[in-house]
Steps between C-alpha positions, in 0.01 A plus 500: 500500500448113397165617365671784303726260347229253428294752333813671266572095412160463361484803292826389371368158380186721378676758288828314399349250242311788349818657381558193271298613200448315172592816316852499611583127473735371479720697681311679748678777543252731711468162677870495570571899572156480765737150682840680493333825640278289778839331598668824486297729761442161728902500508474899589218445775701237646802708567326775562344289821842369592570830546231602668572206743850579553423918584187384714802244689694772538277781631375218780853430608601905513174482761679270718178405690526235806379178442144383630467170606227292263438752293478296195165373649352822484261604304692784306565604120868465386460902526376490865801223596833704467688155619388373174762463250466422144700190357637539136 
């Protein structure tokens, strides 16, 4: 996931000053539309995980599994660990 977000951070510093043409100076409009859309669907993916986080909390407590002792030293996904709980 780290690399993910490394990788979508690059392309962003890639792309973004290309949107600043000389054509549309000086106010950049296109420039401006591309930031306020960027901002807007980075907003939308964000609550769309906190939701995700919150229905994934509550299917694992419905499952009311019994607690295994040291089982944060295992060698599981957050998908193979149902005592894993998401923090928001």
């Amino acid at each position: 996931m780290n690399a993910i977000l490394l990788i979508g951070f690059c392309i962003g510093n890639i792309i973004g000053p290309e949107t600043f043409r000389e054509a549309d100076a000086p106010d950049f409009t296109p420039a401006k539309i591309t930031i306020v859309a960027m901002d807007a669907s980075a907003i939308f993916l964000t609550i769309l995980l906190l939701i995700y986080y919150k229905w994934e909390n509550y299917r694992r407590d419905r499952i009311g599994q019994e607690h295994q002792p040291d089982i944060e030293f295992s060698d599981l996904t957050d998908k193979e660990n149902q005592e894993l709980r998401y923090r928001y």
